[in-house]
C-alpha positions in Angstrom: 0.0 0.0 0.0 1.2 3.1 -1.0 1.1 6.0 1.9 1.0 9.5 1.0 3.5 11.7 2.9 1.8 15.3 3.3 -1.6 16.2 4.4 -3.1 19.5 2.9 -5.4 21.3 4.6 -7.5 24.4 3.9 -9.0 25.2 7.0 -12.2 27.2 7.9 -14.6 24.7 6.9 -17.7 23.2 9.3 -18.0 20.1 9.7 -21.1 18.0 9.4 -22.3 14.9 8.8 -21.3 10.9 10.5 -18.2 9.7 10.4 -18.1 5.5 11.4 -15.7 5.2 14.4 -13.6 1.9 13.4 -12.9 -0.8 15.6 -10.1 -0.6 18.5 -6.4 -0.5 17.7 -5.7 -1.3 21.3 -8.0 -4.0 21.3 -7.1 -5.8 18.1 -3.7 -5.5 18.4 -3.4 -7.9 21.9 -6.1 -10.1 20.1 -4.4 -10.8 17.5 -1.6 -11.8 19.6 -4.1 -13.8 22.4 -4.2 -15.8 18.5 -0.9 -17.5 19.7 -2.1 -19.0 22.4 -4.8 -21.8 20.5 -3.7 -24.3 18.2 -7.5 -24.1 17.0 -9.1 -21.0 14.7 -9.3 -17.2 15.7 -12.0 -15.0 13.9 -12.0 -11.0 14.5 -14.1 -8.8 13.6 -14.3 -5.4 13.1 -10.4 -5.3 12.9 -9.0 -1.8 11.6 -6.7 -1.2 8.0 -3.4 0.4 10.1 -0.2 -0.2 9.5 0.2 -1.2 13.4 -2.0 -3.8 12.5 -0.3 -4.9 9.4 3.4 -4.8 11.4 1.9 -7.3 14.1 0.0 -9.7 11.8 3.7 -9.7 9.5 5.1 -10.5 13.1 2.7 -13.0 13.4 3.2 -14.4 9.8 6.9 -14.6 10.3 6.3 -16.6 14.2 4.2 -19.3 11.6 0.8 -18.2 11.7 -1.5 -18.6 8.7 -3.4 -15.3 8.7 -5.9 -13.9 6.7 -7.2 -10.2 6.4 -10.1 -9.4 4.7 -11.9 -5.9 4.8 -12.2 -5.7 8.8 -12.2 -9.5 9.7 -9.1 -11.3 10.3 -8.8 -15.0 10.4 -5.8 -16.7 12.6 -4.4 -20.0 12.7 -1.7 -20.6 14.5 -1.3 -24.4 14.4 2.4 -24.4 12.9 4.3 -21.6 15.1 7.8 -22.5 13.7 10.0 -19.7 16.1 9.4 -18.1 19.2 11.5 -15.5 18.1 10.4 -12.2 17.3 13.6 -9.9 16.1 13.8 -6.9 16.0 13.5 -5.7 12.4 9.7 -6.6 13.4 9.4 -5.3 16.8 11.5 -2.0 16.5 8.3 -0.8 14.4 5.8 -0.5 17.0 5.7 -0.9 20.9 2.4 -3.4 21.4 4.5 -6.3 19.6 5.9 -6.5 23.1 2.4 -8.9 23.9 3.6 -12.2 21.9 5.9 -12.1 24.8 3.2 -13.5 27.2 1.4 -16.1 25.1 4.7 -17.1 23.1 5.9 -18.1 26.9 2.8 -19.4 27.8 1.9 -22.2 25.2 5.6 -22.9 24.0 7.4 -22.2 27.8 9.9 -20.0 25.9 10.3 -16.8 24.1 13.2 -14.1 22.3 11.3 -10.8 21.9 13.7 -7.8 20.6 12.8 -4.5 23.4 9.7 -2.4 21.2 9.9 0.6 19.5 6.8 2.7 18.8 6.1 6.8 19.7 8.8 8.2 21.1 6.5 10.3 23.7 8.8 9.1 27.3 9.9 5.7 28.7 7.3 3.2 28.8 9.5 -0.1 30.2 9.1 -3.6 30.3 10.6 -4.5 33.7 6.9 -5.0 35.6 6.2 -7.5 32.7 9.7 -9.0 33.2 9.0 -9.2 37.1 5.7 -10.4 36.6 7.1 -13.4 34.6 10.0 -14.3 36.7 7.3 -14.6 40.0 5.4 -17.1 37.8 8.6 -19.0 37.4 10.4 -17.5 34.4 13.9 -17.1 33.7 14.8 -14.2 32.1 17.9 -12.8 30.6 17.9 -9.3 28.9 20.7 -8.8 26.7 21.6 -7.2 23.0 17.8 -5.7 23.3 16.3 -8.8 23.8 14.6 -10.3 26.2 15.3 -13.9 26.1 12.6 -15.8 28.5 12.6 -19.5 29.4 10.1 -21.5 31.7 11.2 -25.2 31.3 8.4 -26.1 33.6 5.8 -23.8 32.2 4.5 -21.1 34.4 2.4 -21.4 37.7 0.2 -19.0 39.1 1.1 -16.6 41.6 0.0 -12.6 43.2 1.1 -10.0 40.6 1.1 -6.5 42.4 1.6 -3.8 39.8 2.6 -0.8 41.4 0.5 1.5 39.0 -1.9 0.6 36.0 -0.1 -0.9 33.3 -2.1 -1.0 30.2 0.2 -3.6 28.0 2.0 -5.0 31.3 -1.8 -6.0 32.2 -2.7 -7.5 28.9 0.5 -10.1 28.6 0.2 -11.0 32.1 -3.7 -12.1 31.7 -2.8 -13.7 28.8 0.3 -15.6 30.1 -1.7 -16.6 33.4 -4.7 -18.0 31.3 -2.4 -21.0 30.4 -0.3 -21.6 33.4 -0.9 -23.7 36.0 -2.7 -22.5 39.8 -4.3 -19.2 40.2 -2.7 -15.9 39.3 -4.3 -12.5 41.0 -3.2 -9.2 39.3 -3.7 -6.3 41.9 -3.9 -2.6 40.6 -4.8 -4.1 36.9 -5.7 -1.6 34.0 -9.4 -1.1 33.5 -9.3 0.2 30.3 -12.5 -1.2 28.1 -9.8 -2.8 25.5 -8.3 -5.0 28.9 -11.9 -5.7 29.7 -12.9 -6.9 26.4 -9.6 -8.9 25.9 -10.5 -10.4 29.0 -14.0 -11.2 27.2 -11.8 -12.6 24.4 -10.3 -15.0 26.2 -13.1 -15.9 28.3 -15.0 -16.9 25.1 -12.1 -19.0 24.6 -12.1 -21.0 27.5 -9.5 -18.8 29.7 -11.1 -19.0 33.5 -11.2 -15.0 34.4 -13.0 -13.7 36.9 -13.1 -9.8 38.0 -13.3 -8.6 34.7 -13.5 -4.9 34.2 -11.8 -4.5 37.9 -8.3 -3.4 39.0 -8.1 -7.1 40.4 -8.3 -9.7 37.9 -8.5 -13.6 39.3 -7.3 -15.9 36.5 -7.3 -19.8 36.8 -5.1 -21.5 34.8 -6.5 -23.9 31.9 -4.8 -26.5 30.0 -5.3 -25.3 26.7 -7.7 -22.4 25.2 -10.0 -22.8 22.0 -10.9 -21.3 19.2 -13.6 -18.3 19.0 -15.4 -15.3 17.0 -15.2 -12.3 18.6 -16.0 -8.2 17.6 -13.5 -5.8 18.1 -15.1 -2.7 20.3 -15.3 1.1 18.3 -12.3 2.9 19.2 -12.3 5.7 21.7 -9.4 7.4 20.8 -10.7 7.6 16.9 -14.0 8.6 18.5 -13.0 11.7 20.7 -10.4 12.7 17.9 -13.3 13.4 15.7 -15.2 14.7 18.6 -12.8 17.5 18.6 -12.9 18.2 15.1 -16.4 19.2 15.2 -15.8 21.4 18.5 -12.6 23.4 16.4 -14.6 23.9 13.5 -18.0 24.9 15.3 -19.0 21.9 13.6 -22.2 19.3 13.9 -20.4 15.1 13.8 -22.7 11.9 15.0 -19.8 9.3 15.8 -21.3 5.9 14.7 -20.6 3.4 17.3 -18.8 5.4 19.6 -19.8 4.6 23.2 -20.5 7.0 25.9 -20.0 4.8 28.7 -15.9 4.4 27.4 -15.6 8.3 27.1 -17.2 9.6 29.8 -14.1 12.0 31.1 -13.6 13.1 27.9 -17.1 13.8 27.1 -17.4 15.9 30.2 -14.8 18.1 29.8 -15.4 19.0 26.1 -19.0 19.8 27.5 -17.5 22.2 30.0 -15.4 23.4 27.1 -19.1 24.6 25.1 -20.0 21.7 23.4 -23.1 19.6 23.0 -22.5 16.1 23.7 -25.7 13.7 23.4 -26.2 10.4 22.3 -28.4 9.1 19.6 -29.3 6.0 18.1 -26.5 5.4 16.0 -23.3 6.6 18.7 -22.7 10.1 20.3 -23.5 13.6 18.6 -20.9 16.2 19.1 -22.2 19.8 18.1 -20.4 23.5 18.7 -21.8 26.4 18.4 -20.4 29.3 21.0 -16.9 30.1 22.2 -14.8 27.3 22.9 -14.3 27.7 27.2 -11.4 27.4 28.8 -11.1 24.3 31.0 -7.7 22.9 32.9 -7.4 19.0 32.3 -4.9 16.6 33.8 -4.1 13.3 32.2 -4.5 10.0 33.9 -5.3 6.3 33.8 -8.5 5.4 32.6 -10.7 6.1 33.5 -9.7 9.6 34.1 -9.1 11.6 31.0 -6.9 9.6 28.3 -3.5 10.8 27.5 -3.9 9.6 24.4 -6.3 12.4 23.8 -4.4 15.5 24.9 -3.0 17.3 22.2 -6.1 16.8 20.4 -8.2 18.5 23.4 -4.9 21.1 23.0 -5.7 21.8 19.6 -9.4 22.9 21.2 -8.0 24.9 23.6 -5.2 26.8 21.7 -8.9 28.3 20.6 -10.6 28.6 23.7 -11.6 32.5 25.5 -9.6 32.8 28.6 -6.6 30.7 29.7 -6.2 27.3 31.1 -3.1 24.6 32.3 -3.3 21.0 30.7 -1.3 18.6 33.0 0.3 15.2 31.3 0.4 12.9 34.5 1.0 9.6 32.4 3.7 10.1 29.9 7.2 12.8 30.2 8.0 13.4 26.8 4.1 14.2 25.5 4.3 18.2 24.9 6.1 17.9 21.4 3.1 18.8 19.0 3.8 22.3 21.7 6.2 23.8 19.3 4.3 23.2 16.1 1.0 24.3 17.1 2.9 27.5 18.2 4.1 27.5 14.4 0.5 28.2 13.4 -0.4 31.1 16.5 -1.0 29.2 19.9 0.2 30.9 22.9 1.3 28.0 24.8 4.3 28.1 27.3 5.4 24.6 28.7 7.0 24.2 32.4 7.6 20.6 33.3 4.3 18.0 32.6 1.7 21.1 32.6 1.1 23.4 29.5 -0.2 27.1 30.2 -2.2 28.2 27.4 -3.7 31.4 26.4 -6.4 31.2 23.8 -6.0 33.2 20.9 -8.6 34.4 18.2 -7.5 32.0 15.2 -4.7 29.5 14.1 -2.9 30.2 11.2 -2.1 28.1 8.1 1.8 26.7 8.5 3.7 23.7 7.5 4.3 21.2 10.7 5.9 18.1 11.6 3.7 14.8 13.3 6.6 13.7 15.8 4.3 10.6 16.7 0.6 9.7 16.7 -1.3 11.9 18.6 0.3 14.7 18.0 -0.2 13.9 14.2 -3.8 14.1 14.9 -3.8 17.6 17.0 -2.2 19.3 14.1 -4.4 17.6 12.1 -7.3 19.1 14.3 -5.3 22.7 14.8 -5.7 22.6 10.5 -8.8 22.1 10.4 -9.7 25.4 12.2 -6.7 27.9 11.0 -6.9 30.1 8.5 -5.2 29.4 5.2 -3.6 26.2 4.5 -1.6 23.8 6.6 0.8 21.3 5.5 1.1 18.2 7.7 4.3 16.3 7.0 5.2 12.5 8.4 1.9 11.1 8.0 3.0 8.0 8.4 2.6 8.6 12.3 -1.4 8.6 11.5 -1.7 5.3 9.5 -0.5 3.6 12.5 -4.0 4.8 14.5 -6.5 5.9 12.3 -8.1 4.1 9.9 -9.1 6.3 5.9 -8.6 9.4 8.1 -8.7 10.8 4.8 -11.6 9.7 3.7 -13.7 10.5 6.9 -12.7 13.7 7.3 -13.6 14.7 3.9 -16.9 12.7 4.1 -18.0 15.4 6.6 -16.9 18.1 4.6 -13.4 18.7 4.8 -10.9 20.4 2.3 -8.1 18.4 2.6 -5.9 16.3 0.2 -2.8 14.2 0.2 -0.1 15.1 -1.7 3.6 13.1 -1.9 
């Protein structure tokens, strides 16, 4: 597939219309890995067209799975793993290859995963999966960027105290626990809705889980786990993404399939910020129609308000009628769509994790630079609204999240266009 590099916008325009919220990244991508874990078929639905998804299911392909991906449903058999080796020229492209590392262990008792790459937006470490694995009996040597894991005897259950929320740290330990043998009890689990439906997942095949949707998951080891079909959730990021866009360009968007009940944080503060926020038959209806107000926001685990949707609420308050301080609490290095949206007329001064903003009449049409995924989106958002035309370079950051971007946002009346 050939990816266009640039993304013009000329900005000004309302939006209205539906856009179709696609189905989870975060949720399909530790699905298609939970595929390693059954000898027997794996059918998901709903599965997003991102290259984050293609780099785990070539990841996949190379370990010996038999994968098929047809329009959103993906088929995995994983019958004939020939390695349990996943190098780096695989796993340097995105950080959630990191969860074979759990099932590899858990069905073949041993495991080589090269460190991840992904966003470079602050450290985001391995070591509480490492512990996690060594208390249920692994040992673990990390050397050259790899983590090389062995568990001769398989893996027993055991207590698994995180000492915060771990999002990915959660997901490979539920999914390493489902298989090995005795009870494992994860204490101060993530309760994001893509752990709870991953939980689902491997409930439906056969994985004993109990506590699901808490921060203490019970999980009793089975022998072996089954096959299943299973529908991957609407994304929530992709959802209050285009949420924004409707609030920057005093627009009128119905979300199909986006779910309240995964957004409320988010859904609050953009109604403090002006908007009107309702649901409807088909999803959520976001609507703006006065000033965009001021409100200060800090970052945390859901499910407070995502980090993974600040610099797109940013964008909206760059516009907003007074002043306001947006605190990142979950990542260090998050602020760097800062200096580009201050290319195009923000008034935004950064000291440590908090941002002090000053809303300003309009953005104004500039060339900027994505430096990862959300912050491709905010200036993607911060376009959409300025005046003149913007020019979004490094696209390739957006492909990994957002599924025809394009396409959706010129379905609700959008002037944009890719160019080389």
């Amino acid at each position: 597939m050939l990816l266009s590099k640039s993304l013009k916008i000329v900005g000004g325009k309302k939006l209205q219309g539906s856009i179709k919220i696609s189905g989870a990244k975060n949720l399909a991508l530790p699905a298609l890995s939970a595929g390693i874990m059954t000898s027997e078929n794996i059918t998901l639905n709903n599965v997003p067209k991102l290259t984050d998804i293609s780099s785990m299911i070539d990841l996949l392909q190379y370990l010996g799975s038999n994968i098929e991906h047809i329009d959103n449903v993906v088929q995995i058999s994983t019958k004939n793993v020939v390695t349990t080796c996943a190098p780096y020229d695989f796993v340097s492209k995105m950080r959630a290859s990191i969860l074979v590392l759990g099932p590899l262990v858990a069905r073949f008792k041993k495991a080589r995963v090269s460190l991840p790459g992904g966003c470079a937006i602050g450290v985001r470490g391995v070591d509480m999966h490492v512990k996690a694995l060594i208390d249920m009996g692994a040992d673990i040597t990390i050397s050259g960027g790899d983590i090389d894991v062995v568990a001769k005897y398989g893996l027993h259950g055991t207590d698994v105290v995180f000492p915060f929320p771990t999002f990915t740290g959660t997901e490979n330990i539920v999914m390493a626990a489902c298989l090995a043998k005795g009870r494992t009890v994860i204490v101060n689990a993530a309760v994001e809705p893509e752990v709870e439906h991953l939980c689902l997942l491997l409930r439906s095949m056969g994985a004993q889980i109990d506590g699901i949707g808490t921060s203490v998951l019970t999980i009793d080891g089975v022998n072996d786990l089954g096959g299943c079909t299973f529908d991957i959730i609407p994304d929530r990021i992709e959802a209050g993404t285009y949420a924004v866009a409707a609030v920057v360009t005093h627009g009128d968007i119905v979300l199909e399939g986006a779910r309240h009940d995964h957004l409320r944080a988010f859904l609050e503060c953009l109604k403090c910020a002006g908007a009107d926020v309702c649901d409807v038959d088909t999803g959520i209806r976001v609507a703006m129609s006065g000033d965009i107000l001021p409100i200060d926001i800090e970052t945390a685990p859901y499910p407070g308000f995502p980090t993974d949707l600040q610099g797109q609420f940013m964008a909206a308050m760059c516009l907003c009628n007074g002043s306001c301080v947006i605190r990142e609490s979950v990542f260090e290095n998050r602020f760097m769509h800062v200096q580009e949206l201050c290319r195009m007329g923000a008034n935004i001064n950064v000291s440590d994790r908090c941002a002090h903003i000053v809303g300003v009449d309009k953005l104004v049409g500039a060339r900027v630079m994505a430096s990862d995924l959300r912050a491709s989106a905010a200036l993607v958002l911060a376009g959409l609204s300025a005046d003149g035309v913007s020019i979004v370079d490094r696209l390739y950051h957006l492909y990994r999240g957002y599924e025809a971007f394009y396409d959706k946002l010129a379905g609700v009346g959008a002037d944009v266009e890719l160019i080389s």
